[in-house]
N, CA, C and O atoms as a DFTB+ gen file, in Angstrom:
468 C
 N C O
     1  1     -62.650     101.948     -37.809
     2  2     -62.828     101.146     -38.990
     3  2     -62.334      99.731     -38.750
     4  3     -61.599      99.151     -39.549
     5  1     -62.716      99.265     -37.750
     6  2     -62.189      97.692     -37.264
     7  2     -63.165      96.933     -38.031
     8  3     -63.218      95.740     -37.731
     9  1     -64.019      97.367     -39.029
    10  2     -64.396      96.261     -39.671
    11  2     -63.242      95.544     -40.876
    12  3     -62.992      94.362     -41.114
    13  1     -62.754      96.690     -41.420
    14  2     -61.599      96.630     -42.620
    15  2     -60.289      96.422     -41.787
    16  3     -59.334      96.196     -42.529
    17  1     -60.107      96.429     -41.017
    18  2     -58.206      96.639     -40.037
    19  2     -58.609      95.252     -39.340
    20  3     -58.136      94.169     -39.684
    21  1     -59.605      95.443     -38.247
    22  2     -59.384      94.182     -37.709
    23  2     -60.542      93.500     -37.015
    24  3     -60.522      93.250     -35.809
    25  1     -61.348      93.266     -37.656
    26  2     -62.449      93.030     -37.693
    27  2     -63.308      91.836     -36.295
    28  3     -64.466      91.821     -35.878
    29  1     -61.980      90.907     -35.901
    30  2     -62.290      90.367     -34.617
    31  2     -62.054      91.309     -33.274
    32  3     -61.710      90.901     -32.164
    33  1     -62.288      92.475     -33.608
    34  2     -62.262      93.752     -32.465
    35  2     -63.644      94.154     -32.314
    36  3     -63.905      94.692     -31.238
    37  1     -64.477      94.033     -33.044
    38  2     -65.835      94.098     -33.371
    39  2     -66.656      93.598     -32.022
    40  3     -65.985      93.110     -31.113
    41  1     -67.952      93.695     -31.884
    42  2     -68.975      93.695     -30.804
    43  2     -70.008      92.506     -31.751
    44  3     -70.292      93.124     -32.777
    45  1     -70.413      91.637     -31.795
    46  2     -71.089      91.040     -32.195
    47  2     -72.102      91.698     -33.114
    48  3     -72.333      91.581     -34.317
    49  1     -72.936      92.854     -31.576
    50  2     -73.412      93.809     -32.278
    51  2     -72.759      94.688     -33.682
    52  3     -72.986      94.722     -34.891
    53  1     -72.172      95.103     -33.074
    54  2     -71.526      95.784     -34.431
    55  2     -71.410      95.379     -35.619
    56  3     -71.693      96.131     -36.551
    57  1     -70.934      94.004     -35.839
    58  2     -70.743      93.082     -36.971
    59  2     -71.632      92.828     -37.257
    60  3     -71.591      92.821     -38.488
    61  1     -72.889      92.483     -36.828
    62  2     -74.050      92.027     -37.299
    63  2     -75.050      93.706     -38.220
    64  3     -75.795      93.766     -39.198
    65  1     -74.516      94.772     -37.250
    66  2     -75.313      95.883     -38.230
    67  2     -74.388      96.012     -39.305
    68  3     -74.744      96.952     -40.015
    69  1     -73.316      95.447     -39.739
    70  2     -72.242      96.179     -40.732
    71  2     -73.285      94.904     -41.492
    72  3     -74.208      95.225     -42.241
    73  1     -73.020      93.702     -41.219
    74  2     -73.197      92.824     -42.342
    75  2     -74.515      93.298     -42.889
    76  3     -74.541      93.290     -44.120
    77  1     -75.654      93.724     -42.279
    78  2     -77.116      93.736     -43.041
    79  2     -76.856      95.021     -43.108
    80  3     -78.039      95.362     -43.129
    81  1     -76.410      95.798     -43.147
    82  2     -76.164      97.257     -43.958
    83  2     -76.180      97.481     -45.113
    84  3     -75.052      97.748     -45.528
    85  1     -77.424      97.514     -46.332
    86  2     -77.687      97.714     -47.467
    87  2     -76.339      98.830     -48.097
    88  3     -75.692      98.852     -49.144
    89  1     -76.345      99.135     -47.648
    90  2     -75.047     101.001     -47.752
    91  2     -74.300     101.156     -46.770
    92  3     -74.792     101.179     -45.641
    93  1     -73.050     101.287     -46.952
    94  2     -71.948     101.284     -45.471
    95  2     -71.562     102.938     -45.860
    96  3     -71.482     103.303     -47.033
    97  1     -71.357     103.785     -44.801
    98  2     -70.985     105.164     -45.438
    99  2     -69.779     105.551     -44.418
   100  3     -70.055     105.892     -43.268
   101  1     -68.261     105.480     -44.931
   102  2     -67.676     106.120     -43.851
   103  2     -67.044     107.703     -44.252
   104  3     -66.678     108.168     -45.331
   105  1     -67.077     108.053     -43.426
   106  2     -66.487     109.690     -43.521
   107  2     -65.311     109.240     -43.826
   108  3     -64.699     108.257     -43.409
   109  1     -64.979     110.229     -44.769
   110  2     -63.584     110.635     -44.886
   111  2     -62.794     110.879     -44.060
   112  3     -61.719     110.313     -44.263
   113  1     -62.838     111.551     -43.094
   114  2     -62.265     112.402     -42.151
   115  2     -61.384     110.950     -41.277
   116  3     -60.347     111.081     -40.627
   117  1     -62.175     109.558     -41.506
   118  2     -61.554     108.406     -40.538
   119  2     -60.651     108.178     -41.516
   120  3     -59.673     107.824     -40.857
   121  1     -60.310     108.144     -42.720
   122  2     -58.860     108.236     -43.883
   123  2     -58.226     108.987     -42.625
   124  3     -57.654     108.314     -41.767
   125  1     -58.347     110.784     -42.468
   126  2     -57.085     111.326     -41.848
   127  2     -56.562     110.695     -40.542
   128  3     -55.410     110.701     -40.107
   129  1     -57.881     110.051     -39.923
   130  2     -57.636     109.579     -38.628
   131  2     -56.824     108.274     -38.534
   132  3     -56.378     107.812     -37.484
   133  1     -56.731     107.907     -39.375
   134  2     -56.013     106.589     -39.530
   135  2     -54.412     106.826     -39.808
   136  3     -53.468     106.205     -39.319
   137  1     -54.395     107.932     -40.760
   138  2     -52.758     108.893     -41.167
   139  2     -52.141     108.940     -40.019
   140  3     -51.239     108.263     -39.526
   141  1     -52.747     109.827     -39.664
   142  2     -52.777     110.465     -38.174
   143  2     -52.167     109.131     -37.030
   144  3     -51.104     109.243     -36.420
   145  1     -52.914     108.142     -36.942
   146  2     -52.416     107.049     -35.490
   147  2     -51.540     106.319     -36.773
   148  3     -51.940     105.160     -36.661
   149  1     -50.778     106.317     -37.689
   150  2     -49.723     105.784     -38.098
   151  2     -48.742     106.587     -38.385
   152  3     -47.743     106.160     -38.965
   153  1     -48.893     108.083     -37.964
   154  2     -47.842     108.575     -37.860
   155  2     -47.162     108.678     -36.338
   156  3     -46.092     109.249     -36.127
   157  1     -47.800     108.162     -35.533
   158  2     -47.852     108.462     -34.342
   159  2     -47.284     107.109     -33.968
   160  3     -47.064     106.804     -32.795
   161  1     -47.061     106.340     -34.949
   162  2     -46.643     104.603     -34.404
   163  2     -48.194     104.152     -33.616
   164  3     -47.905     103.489     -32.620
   165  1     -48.974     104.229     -33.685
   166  2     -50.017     103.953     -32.828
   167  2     -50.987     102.760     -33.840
   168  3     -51.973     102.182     -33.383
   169  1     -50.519     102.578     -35.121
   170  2     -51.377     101.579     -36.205
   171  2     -50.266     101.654     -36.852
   172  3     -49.425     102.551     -36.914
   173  1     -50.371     100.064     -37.597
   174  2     -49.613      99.745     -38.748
   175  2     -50.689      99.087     -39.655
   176  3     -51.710      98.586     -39.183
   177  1     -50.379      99.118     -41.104
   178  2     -51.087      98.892     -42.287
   179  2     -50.198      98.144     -42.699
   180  3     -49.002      98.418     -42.595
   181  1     -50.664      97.057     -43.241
   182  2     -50.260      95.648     -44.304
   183  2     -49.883      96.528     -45.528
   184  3     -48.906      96.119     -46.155
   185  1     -50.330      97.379     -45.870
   186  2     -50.258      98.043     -47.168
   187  2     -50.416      99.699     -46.689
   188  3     -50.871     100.356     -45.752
   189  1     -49.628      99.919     -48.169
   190  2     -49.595     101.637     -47.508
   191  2     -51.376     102.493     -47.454
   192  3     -52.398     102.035     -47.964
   193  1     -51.277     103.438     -46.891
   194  2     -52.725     103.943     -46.939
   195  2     -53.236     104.279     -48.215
   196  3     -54.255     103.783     -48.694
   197  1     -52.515     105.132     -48.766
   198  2     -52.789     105.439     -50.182
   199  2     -53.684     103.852     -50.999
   200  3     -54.812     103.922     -51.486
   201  1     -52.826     102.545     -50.957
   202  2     -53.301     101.580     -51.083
   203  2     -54.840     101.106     -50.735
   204  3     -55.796     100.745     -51.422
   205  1     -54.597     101.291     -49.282
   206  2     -56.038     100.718     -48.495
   207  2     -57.336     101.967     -48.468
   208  3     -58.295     101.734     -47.732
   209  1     -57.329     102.958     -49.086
   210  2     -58.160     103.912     -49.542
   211  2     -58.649     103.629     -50.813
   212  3     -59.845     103.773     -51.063
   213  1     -57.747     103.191     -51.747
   214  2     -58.091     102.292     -53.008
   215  2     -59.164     101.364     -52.855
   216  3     -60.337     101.544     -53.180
   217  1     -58.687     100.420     -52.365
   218  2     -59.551      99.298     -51.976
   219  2     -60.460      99.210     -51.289
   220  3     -61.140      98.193     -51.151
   221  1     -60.712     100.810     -50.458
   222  2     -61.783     100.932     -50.094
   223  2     -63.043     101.371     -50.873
   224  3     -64.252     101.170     -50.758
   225  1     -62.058     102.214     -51.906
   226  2     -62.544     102.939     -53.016
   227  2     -63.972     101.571     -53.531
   228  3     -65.188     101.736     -53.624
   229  1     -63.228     100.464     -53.736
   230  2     -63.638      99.534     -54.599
   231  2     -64.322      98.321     -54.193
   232  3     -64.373      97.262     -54.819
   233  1     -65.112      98.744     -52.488
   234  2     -66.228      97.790     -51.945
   235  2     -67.156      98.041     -52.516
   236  3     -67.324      99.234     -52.769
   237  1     -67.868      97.360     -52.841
   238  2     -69.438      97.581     -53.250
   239  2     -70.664      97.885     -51.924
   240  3     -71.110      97.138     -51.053
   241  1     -70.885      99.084     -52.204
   242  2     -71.916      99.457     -51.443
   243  2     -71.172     100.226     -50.275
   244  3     -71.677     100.535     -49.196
   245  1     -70.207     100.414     -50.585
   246  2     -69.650     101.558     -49.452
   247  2     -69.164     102.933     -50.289
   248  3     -68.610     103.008     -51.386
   249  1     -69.630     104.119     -49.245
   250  2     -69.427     105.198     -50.140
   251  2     -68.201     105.901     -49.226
   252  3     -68.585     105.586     -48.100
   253  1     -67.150     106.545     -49.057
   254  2     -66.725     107.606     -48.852
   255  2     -67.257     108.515     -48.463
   256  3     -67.541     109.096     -49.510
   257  1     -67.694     109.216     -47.522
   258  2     -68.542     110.492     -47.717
   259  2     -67.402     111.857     -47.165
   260  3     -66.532     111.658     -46.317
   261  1     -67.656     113.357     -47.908
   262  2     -66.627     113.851     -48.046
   263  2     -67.224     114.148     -46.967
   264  3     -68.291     113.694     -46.555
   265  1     -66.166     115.343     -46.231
   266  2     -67.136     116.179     -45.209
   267  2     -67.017     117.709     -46.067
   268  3     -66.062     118.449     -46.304
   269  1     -68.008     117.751     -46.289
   270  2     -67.813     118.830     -46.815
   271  2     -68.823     120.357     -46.027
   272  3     -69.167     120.182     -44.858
   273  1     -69.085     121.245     -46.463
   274  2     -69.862     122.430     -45.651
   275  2     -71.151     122.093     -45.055
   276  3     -71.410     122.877     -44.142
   277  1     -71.995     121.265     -45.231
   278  2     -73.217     120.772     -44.627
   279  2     -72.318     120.073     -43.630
   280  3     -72.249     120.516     -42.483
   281  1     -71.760     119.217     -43.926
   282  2     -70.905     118.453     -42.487
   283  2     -70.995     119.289     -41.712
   284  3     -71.933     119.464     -40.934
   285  1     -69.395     120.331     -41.892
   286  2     -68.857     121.253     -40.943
   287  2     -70.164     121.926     -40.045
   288  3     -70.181     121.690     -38.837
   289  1     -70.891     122.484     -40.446
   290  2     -71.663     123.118     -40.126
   291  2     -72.963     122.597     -39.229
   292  3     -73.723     123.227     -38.494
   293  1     -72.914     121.310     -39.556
   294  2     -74.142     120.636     -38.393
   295  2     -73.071     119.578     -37.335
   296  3     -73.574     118.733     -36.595
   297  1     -71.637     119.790     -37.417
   298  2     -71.080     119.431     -36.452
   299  2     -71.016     120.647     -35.401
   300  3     -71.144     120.461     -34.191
   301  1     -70.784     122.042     -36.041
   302  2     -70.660     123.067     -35.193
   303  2     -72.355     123.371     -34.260
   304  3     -72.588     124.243     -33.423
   305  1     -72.966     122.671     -34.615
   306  2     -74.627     123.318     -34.579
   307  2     -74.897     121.887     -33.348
   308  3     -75.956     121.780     -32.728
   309  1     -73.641     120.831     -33.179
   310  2     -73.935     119.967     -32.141
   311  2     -74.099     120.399     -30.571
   312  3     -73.368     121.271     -30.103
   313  1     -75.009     119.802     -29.850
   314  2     -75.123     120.639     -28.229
   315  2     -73.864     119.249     -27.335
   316  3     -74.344     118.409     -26.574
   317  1     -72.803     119.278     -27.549
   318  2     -71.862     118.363     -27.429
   319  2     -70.685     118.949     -27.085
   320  3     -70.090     119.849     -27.677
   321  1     -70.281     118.164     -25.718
   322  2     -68.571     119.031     -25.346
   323  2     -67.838     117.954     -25.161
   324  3     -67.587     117.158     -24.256
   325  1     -67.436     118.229     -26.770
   326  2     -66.572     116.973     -27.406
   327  2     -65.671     117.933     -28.417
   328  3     -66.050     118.232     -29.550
   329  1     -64.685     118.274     -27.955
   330  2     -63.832     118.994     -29.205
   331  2     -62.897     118.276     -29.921
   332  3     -61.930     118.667     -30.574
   333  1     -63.203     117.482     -29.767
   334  2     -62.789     116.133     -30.624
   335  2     -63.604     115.784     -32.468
   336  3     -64.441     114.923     -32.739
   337  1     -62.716     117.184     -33.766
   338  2     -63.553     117.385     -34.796
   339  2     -63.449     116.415     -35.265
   340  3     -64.160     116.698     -36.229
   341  1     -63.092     115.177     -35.499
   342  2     -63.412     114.107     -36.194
   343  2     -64.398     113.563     -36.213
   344  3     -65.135     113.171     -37.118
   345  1     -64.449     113.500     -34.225
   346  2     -65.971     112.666     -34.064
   347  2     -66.643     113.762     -34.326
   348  3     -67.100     113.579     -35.455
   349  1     -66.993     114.858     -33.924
   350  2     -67.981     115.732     -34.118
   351  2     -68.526     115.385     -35.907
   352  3     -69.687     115.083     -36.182
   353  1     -67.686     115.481     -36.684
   354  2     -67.294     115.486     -38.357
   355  2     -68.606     113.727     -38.317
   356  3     -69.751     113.733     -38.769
   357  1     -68.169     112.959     -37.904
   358  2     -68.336     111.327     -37.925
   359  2     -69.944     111.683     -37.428
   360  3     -70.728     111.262     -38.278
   361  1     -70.511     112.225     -36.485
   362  2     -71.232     112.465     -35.732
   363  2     -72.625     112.931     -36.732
   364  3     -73.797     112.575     -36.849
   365  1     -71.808     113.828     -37.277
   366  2     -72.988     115.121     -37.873
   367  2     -73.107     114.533     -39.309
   368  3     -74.169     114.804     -39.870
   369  1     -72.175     113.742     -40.043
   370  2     -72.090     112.760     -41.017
   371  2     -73.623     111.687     -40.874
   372  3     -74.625     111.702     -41.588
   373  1     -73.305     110.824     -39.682
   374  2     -74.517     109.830     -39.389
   375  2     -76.006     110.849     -39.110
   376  3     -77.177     110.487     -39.219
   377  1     -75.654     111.741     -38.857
   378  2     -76.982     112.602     -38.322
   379  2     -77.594     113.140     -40.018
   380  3     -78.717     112.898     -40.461
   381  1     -76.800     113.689     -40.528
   382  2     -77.311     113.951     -42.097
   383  2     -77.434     113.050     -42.493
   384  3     -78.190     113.372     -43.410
   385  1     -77.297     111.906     -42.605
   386  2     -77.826     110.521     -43.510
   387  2     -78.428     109.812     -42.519
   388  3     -78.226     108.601     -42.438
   389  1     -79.321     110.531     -41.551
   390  2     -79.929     109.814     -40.429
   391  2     -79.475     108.299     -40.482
   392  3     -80.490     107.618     -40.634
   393  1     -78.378     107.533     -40.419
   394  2     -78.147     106.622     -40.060
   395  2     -77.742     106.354     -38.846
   396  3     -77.506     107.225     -38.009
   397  1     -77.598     104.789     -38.605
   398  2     -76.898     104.092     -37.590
   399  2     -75.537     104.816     -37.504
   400  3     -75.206     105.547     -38.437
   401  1     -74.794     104.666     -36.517
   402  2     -73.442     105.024     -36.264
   403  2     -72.821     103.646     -35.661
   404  3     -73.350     103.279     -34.612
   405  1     -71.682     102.757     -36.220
   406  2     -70.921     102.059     -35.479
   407  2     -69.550     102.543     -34.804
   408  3     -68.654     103.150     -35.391
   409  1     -69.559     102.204     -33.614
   410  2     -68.058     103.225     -33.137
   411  2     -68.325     102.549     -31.549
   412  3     -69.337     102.348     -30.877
   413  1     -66.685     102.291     -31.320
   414  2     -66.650     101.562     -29.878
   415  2     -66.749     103.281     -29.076
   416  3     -66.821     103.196     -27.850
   417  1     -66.756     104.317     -29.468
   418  2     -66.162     105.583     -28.772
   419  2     -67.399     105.588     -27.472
   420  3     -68.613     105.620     -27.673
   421  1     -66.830     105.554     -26.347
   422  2     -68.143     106.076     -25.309
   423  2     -68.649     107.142     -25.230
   424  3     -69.743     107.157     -24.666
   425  1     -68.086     108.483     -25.754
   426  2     -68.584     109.288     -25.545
   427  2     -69.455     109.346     -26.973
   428  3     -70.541     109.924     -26.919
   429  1     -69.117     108.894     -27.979
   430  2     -70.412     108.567     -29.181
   431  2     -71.840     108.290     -28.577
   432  3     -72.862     108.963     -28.438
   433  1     -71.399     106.803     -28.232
   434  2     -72.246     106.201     -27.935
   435  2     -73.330     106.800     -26.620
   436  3     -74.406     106.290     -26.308
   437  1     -72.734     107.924     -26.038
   438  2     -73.695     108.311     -24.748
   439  2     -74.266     109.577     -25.571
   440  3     -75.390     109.840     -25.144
   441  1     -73.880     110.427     -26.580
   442  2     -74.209     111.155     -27.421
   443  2     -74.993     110.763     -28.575
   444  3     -75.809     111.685     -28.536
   445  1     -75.332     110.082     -29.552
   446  2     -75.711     109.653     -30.213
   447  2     -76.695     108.423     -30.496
   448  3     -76.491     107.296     -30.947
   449  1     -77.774     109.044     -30.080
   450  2     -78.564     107.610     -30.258
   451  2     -78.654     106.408     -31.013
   452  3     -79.089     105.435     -30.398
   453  1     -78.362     106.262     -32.127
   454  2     -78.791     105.383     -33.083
   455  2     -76.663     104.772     -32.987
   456  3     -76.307     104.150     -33.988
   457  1     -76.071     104.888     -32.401
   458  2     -74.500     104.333     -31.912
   459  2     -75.026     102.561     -31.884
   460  3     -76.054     102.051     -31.439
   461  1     -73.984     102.038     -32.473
   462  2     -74.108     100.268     -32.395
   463  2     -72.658     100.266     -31.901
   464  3     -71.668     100.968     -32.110
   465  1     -73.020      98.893     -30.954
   466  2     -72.044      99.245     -30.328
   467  2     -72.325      97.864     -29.656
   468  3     -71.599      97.460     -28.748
């Protein structure tokens, strides 16, 4: 989510599909992932998370998407040896809303066609 954290981390590319992105959709699951590398000392937040989930709450044109049982289930149904469930979760997310995927991850990007990057 280096568009919202830190946005000069970005790929030109990347920034340019976020900006003309009629609908931005991020999984939920990058909320835990973010918990997760600040409990670990690995990210710090200007504001607490609880906070910056708010305010994410309150972009226009960005949705949250939960992961919910269609997720789970077309992440498990991936031909991918990546046991890494977030991305899998992130993965099968962009694949049900046949969208673009932005993500510096290489192994995304060699998996996932429609990866900006």
């Amino acid at each position: 989510m280096y568009w919202s954290l830190d946005p000069e981390r970005l790929s030109v590319s990347a920034a340019a599909a976020i900006a003309a992105a009629e609908q931005k959709v991020v999984s939920s699951i990058s909320i835990w992932e973010i918990g997760q590398k600040i409990k670990r000392g690995e990210l710090a937040l200007p504001l607490r998370l609880s906070d910056y989930v708010d305010r994410l709450g309150q972009v226009e044109g960005l949705e949250l998407a939960p992961v919910d049982e269609k997720c789970w289930m077309r992440s498990l149904m991936l031909d991918w040896d990546n046991g890494d469930m977030a991305d899998r979760a992130i993965v099968a997310t962009a694949m049900l809303r046949a969208c673009d995927l932005v993500s510096a991850d290489a192994q995304v990007q060699a998996f996932y066609s429609r990866t900006v990057w």
